[in-house]
C-alpha angles and dihedrals in degrees: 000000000000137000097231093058097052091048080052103050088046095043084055088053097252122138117252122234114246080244088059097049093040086055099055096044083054102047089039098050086044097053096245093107103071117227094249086058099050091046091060095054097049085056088057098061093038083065113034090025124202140283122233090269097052093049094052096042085053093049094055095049102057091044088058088045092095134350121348115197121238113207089161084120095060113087115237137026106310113215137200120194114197135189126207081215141239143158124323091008104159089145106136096048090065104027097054111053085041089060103035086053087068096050105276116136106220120192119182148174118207135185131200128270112265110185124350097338123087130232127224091229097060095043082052087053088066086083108079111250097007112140127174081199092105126138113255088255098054078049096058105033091057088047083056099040106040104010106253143046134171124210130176120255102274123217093249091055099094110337104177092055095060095050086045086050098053085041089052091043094057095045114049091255107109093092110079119098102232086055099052088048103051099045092062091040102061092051077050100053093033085059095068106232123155097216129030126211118184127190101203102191125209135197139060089312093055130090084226097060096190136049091233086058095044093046089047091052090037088056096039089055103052089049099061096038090060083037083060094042096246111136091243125187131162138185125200126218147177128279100161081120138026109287103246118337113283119083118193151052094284103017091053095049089047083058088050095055089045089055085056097054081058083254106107133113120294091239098048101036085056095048090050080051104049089046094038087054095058095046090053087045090051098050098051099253092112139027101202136022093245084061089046104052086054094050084052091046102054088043079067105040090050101051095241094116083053095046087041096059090044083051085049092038092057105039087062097045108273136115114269096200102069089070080065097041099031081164080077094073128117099268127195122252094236136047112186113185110223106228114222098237094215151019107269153092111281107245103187137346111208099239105205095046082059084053090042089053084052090063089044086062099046095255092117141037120262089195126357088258091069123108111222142211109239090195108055128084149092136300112197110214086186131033125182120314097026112109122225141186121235109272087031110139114245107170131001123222127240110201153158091188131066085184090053092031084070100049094052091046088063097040091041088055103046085054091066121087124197132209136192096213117060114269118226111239107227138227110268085212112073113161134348110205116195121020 
C-alpha cells in the first residue's frame, strides 16, 4: 500500500477502505508518512469530504492510536459529557456534581481555554490546590469512589489526532465537518465513557457560527458515537450571548456554586437541566427527562450537588471550603461598572467580542504558552431583551489593569446593540439530537 495511491484516490473523490485510512494514521503517527503527504491528503477531504463509513473508520483510528481507557472495573454507565465550547461556559462545574449526585458516574477528560473560550481545567484551578494532573488510576479510583473525577487530555490519549490538529491548523484544513467530528470524537472514545452527551453551541461565541453548521456537527457526532457503539446524544444551544452572567476562571466558578445553591442564572440553570436529563437518562437513573429534572432538582434543593463538588474539590487536592465560602475566592482589584449609552431594549450582544475583552483583560490565553489571571472578567447586570435607561449599569469589570480596564470598556461597549421595540428573549435549547 502506498501514500501516494490513497491522496490520489481521494483527490479523485473516491471513498477510502477502513485499511487505507488505518494505514495513514498509522504511518503518519509513526513518522513514516512525511508532513507534506499528510497535508495533501487533509486538502482532499477538505474538499471531497467524507461518507459515514470513512468518518467512522477515521475516528476509530485515531482513538486506537494511543491508549484507550478501560473502566470496565467501575460499577454503572459511565458517562462523559463534552462542549464544543463558548463564552461563559462553566457547564461541568455545575452539571457534574448535579448528576453524579444522583448516582451517575462521570468520567471526564478536560483541556484548558485558548482564546476567548474558556477551559474546564483553569476555572478548576481557581480552587487552591486543585490539579487534573493526576495518574489513570487516581482517575479511576475517584470515578468509582465518589462518582465522579476530571484529568487533562495525556499524551498517550489519541495521538495521532493532536499531531493531525496542529497539521490542519497550519494548512487551511480544519474546517471540514468530518474532520472536526471526528477529532472530538476520538478523545472522547479513547476516554472510555459509556455514554456520551454532547452540548453543540451556535451562534457568534461558538466555534459553529450558524445553526446549519452546529446541526451538521451535531449530527456527524452522534453518528459516529452509536457507529462506535457508544450511547451518543447532543443537544445543541445558544450561544449568541454569554451563558449566565458571570465571564471568567473565578467569577464563573463562584456562578456555578451559586447554581448549586438553586440560585443561578435562568439560562444557565435550564441548560445544566436539559444535559443533566440525558445523562441520567443515559446512565439508567431515569427514564424520562420529566424524572430526571426532579431528580436534578431535588440534588439541588437538598444540598447533596454542593456537598458533591466539595467531595469532588477535595479528592483531587483542593479546598473544599471555599465551595462553601466562594468569597474566598481570588478577587480582582478593580471593579468598573459599564454605563448603557442610551434609553432602550438590548437587541444583541456580540458574544465572542465579550469573550475577546476577557483576554484583554488576562482572563484567557493568547497562545497556550500564556499564563492567565484567574481573577479578572466580566460580569454582565443586563443580557438581551431587558430594557434599560442611559447610565444604567449593564456589566460590571473585573480587573487588575486600569490600562487594560479601558480597553475592555471600548471594546465591551461597541459589542452591545439597542432597540426601540421590546426583544424577545429565546429559548437556550434549540435542538437534541439522538434519545
Amino acid at each position: 500500500m502506498r501514500m501516494y495511491d490513497i491522496i490520489k484516490k481521494k483527490r479523485d473523490g473516491f471513498s477510502l477502505t477502513k485499511e487505507e485510512i488505518d494505514f495513514f494514521v498509522k504511518g503518519f503517527n509513526d513518522g513514516s508518512i512525511p508532513d507534506y503527504q499528510a497535508s495533501a491528503l487533509m486538502m482532499a477531504i477538505f474538499f471531497n469530504k467524507m461518507n459515514e463509513e470513512e468518518t467512522l473508520n477515521l475516528t476509530l483510528a485515531m482513538a486506537n492510536s494511543g491508549e484507550m481507557l478501560d473502566l470496565s472495573g467501575i460499577d454503572g454507565v459511565k458517562v462523559d459529557k463534552h462542549s464544543t465550547g463558548g463564552v461563559g461556559d462553566k457547564t461541568s462545574l455545575s452539571l457534574i456534581p448535579m448528576v453524579a449526585s444522583c448516582g451517575v458516574k462521570v468520567a471526564k477528560m478536560s483541556g484548558r481555554g485558548l482564546g476567548h473560550t474558556g477551559g474546564t481545567i483553569d476555572k478548576l484551578e481557581s480552587f487552591p490546590g486543585f490539579s487534573t494532573d493526576i495518574p489513570v488510576d487516581k482517575f479511576e479510583k475517584n470515578v468509582k469512589e465518589i462518582g465522579i473525577s476530571i484529568m487533562g487530555q495525556t499524551k498517550e490519549l489519541a495521538p495521532a489526532d493532536k499531531k493531525l490538529y496542529a497539521l490542519r491548523d497550519i494548512t487551511a484544513t480544519v474546517d471540514n465537518m468530518s474532520l472536526i467530528a471526528s477529532s472530538i470524537m476520538s478523545k472522547k472514545l479513547a476516554a472510555g465513557a459509556d455514554a456520551i452527551v454532547l452540548d453543540v453551541k451556535t451562534g457568534s461565541g461558538a466555534f459553529m457560527k450558524t445553526m446549519e453548521d452546529s446541526l451538521a456537527l451535531a449530527n456527524e457526532m452522534v453518528k459516529i458515537g452509536n457507529n462506535a457503539g457508544r450511547k451518543t446524544i447532543a443537544v445543541v444551544s445558544d450561544m449568541d450571548e454569554p451563558l449566565g452572567f458571570a465571564v471568567g476562571n473565578a467569577l464563573e466558578v463562584k456562578e456555578a456554586i451559586a447554581t448549586l445553591k438553586g440560585e443561578g442564572p435562568a439560562d444557565f440553570t435550564r441548560l445544566c437541566m436539559v444535559l443533566g436529563a440525558k445523562m441520567l437518562c443515559a446512565g439508567g437513573y431515569a427514564k424520562s427527562d420529566e424524572e430526571a429534572e426532579s431528580k436534578l432538582s431535588d440534588a439541588i434543593k437538598s444540598g447533596r450537588a454542593l456537598d458533591k463538588l466539595a467531595e469532588f474539590v477535595k479528592a483531587q487536592g483542593g479546598d473544599p471550603d471555599y465551595v462553601y465560602n466562594p468569597d474566598k475566592l481570588c478577587e480582582a482589584s478593580l471593579k468598573i461598572p459599564v454605563k448603557a449609552p442610551r434609553d432602550g431594549y438590548i437587541s444583541g450582544i456580540i458574544c465572542d467580542e465579550v469573550g475577546n475583552c476577557s483576554v484583554i483583560l488576562g482572563g484567557g490565553r493568547e497562545t497556550k504558552e500564556s499564563s492567565i489571571d484567574l481573577s479578572v472578567g466580566i460580569v454582565l447586570s443586563k443580557k438581551v431583551g431587558d430594557y434599560v435607561k442611559a447610565g444604567d449599569e449593564i456589566a460590571v469589570i473585573h480587573a487588575n489593569s486600569e490600562k487594560k480596564a479601558e480597553e475592555c470598556m471600548n471594546r465591551l461597549l461597541k459589542a452591545y446593540s439597542f432597540s426601540n421595540d421590546p426583544v424577545k428573549k429565546g429559548d437556550i435549547i434549540k435542538k437534541v439530537i439522538g434519545m
